[in-house]
C-alpha positions as CSV (number, residue, x, y, z in Angstrom):
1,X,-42.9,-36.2,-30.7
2,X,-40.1,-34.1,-29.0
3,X,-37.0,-33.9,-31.6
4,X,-33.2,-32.9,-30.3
5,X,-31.5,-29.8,-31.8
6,X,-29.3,-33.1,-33.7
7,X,-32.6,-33.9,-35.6
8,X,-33.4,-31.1,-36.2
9,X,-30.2,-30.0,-38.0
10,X,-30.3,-26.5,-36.3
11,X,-27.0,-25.0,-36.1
12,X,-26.3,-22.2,-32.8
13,X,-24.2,-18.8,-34.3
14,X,-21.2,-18.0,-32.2
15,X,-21.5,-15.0,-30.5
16,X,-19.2,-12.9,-28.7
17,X,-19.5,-11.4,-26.0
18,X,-20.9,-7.9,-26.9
19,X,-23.0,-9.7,-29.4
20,X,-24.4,-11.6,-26.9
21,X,-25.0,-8.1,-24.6
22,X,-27.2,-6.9,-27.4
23,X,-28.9,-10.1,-28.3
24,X,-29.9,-10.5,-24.4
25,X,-30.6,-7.1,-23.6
26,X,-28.1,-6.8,-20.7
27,X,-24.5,-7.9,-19.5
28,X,-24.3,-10.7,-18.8
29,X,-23.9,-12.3,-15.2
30,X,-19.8,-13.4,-15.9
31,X,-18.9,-10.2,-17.9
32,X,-16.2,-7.8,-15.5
33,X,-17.6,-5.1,-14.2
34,X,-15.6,-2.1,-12.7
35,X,-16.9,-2.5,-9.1
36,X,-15.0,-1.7,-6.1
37,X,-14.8,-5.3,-4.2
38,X,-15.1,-5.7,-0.2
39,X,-11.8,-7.2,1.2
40,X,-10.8,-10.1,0.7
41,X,-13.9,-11.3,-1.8
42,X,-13.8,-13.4,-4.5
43,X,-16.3,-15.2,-6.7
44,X,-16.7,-18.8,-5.4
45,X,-16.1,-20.4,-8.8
46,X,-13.5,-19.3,-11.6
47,X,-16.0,-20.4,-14.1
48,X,-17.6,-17.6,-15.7
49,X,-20.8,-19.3,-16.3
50,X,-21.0,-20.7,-12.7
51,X,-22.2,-19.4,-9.3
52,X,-25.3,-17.0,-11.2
53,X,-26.8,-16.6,-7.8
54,X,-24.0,-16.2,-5.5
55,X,-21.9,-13.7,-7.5
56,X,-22.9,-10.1,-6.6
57,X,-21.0,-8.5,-9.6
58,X,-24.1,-7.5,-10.7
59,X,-26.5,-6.9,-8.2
60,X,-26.9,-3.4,-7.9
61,X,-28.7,-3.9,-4.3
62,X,-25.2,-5.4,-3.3
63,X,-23.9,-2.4,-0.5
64,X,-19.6,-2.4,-2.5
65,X,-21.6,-2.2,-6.0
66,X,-19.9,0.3,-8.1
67,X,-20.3,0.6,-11.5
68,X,-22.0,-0.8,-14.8
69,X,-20.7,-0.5,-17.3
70,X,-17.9,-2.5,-19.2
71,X,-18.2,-5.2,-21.2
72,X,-15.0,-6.5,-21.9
73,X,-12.7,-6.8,-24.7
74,X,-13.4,-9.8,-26.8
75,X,-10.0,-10.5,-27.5
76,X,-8.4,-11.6,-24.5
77,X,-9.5,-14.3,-22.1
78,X,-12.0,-13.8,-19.4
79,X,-9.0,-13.6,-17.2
80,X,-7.3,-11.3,-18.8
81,X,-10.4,-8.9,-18.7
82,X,-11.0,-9.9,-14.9
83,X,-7.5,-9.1,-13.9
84,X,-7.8,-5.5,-16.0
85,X,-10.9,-4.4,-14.1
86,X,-9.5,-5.7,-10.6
87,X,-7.0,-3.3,-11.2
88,X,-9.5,-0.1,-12.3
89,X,-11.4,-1.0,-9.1
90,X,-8.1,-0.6,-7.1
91,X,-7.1,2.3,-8.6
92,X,-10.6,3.8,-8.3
93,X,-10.7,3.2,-4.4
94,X,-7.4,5.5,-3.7
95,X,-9.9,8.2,-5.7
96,X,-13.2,8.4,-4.2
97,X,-14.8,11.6,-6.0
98,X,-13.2,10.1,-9.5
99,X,-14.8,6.8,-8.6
100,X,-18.3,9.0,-8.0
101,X,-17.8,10.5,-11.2
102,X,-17.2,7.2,-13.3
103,X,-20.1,5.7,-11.7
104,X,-22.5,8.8,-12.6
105,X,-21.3,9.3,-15.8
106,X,-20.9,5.6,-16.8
107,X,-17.7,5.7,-18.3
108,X,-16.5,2.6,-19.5
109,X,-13.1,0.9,-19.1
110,X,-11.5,-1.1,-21.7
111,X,-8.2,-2.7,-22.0
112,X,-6.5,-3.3,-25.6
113,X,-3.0,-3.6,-26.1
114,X,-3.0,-3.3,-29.9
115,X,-3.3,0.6,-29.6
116,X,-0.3,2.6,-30.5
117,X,-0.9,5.3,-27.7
118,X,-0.6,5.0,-24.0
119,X,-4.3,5.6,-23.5
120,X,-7.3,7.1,-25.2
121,X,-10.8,8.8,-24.2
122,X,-13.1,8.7,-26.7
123,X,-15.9,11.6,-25.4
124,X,-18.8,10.3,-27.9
125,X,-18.7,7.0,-26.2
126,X,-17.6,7.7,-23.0
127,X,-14.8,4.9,-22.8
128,X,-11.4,5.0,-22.0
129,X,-9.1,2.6,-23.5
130,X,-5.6,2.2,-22.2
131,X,-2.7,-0.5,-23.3
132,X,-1.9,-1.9,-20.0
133,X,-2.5,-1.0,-16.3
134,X,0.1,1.8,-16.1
135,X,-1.3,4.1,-13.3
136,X,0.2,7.1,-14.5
137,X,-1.9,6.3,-17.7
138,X,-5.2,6.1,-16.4
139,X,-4.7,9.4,-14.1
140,X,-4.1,11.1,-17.2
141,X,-6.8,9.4,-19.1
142,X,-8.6,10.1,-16.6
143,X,-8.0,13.6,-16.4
144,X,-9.7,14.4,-19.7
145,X,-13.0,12.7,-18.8
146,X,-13.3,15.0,-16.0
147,X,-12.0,18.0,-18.4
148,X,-15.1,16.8,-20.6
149,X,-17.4,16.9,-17.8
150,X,-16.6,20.3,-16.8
151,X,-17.1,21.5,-20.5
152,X,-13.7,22.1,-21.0
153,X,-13.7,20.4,-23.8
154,X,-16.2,22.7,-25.3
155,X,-13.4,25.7,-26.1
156,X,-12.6,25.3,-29.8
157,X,-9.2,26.7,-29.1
158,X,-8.6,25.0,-25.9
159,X,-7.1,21.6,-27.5
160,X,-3.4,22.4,-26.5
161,X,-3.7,23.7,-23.0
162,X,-6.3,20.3,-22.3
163,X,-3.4,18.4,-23.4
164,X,-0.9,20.2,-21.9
165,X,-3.2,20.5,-18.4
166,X,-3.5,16.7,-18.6
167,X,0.1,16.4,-18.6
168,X,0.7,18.8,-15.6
169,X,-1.9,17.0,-13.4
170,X,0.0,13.9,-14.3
171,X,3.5,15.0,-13.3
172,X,2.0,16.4,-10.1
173,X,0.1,12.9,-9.5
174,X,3.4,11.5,-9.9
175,X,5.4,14.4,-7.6
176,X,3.3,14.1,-4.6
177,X,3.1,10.1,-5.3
178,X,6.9,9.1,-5.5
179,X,5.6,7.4,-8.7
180,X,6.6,9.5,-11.6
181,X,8.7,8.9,-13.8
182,X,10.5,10.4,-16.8
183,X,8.0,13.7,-16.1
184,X,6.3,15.4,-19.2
185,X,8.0,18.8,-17.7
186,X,11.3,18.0,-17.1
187,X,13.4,20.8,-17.5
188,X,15.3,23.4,-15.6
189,X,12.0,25.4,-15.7
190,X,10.1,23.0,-13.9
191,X,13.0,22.1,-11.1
192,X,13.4,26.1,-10.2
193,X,9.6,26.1,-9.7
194,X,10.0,23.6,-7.2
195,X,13.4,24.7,-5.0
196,X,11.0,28.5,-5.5
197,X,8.2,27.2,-3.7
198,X,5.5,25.6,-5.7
199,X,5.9,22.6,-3.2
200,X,5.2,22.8,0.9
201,X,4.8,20.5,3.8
202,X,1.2,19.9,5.0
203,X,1.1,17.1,8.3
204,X,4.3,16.3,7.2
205,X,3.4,15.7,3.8
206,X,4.4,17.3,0.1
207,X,1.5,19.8,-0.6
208,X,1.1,22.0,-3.9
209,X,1.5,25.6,-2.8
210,X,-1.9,26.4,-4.5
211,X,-0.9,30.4,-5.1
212,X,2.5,30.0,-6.2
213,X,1.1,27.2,-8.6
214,X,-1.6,29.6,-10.3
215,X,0.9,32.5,-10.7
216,X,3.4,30.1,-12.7
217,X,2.2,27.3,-14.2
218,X,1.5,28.8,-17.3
219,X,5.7,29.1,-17.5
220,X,6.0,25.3,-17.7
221,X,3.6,25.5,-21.4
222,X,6.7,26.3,-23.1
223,X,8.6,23.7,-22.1
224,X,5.6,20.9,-22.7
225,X,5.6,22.6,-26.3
226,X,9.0,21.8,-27.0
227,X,9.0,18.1,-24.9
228,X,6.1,17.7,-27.2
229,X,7.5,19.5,-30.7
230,X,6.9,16.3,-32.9
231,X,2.8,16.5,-31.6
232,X,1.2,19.6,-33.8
233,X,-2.2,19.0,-31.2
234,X,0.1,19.9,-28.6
235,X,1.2,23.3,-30.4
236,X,-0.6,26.6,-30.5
237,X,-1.3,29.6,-27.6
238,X,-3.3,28.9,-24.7
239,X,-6.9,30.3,-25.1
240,X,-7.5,33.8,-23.0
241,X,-9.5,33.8,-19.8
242,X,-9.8,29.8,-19.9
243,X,-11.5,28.3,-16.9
244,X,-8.8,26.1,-15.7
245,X,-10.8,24.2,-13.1
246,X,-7.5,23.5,-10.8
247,X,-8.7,22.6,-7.3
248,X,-11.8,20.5,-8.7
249,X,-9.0,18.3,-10.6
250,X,-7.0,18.4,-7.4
251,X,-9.4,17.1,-5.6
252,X,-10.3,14.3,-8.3
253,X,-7.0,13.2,-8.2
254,X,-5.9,13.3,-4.4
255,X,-3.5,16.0,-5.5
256,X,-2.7,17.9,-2.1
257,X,-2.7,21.5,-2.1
258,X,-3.1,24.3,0.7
């Protein structure tokens, strides 16, 4: 005689939702995924548990599948999570050799206001972790996955100019962007460097003069030391004959430069 889970008395654990990734062997078909979507596309059903053979999240045959990799933070709501990777996979399409990168190297994305910095990129599990959506942020988060990649990382004495480096890309993110703001090297250092020629017009655009640039960035690693006095990681002498890596990172970041 069949017997309902009622007779039975059998009580079903709770799981959450990385729990459930473990248990199951795989994401599951609702979970976020950091994916670049087609225009205009959106799941047919807000239900995460709804529309399993319609939603193409996770089909990897699927010609705009991206990435797989996160799984979501269990503390905020699916839409919460949703909304955070729609905006990774809009950032992600204004970068298309970062978004190559991410995909190869399966970093994860994770959102979790509770931390008390910015951003963080953890390299052991290849995740980056920001508070909120800030762009500026995950450039510069960004930055030092692709610093690990290049085995930058690997200096023992390279900790303050990888800090100071990510800062630098990010001002000049934000310079040719018109979206910085309050820049890590503001100072009368870094505004001379510009009226001297570190910037140039390209098709009518703001280009990095890529030679000026090389000859006096290192001028700026003063000032980031004293912006940054109160960090001690930030502190210290930049390692000789370091392999900066400039033009890759340019390129990563849609930093223009002739």
């Amino acid at each position: 005689m069949k017997k309902s889970l009622d007779q039975l008395k059998l009580e079903l654990p709770e799981l959450t939702l990385n729990e459930g990734t473990q248990l199951f062997g795989g994401l599951g078909t609702y979970l976020p995924e950091v994916i670049v979507y087609p225009d205009n596309y959106e799941p047919e059903s807000e239900d995460p548990e709804a529309d399993d053979d319609d939603d193409q999240r996770n089909n990897p045959d699927y010609e705009d599948f991206d990435h797989d990799g996160p799984y979501g933070n269990d503390d905020l709501s699916y839409e919460e999570n949703r909304n955070f990777y729609a905006q990774i996979n809009g950032y992600l399409s204004q970068y298309p050799k970062l978004a190559e990168f991410i995909k190869n190297s399966n970093i994860r994305f994770f959102l979790d206001p509770t931390i008390t910095e910015a951003g963080q990129y953890n390299r052991n599990t290849l995740t980056i972790t920001l508070q909120n959506t800030n762009e500026s942020t995950f450039i510069k988060e960004c930055v030092h996955a692709v610093q690990d990649h290049l085995k930058m990382m690997e200096n023992p004495d390279a900790r303050a100019a990888l800090e100071f480096q990510e800062h630098l890309l990010g001002d000049l993110w934000g310079l040719l962007s018109d979206t910085g703001s309050g820049f890590s090297m503001e100072s009368a250092t870094f505004n001379k460097l510009i009226e001297d020629g570190l910037l140039t017009t390209v098709n009518g655009n703001d280009a990095i003069d890529l030679d000026f640039f090389i000859e006096h960035f290192e001028e700026l690693f003063e000032v980031f030391k004293e912006n940054f006095s109160h960090e001690d990681r930030y502190q210290g002498d930049l390692p000789k004959d370091f392999e900066w890596n400039w033009e890759l990172l340019f390129e990563y970041f849609n930093i223009r430069y002739v």
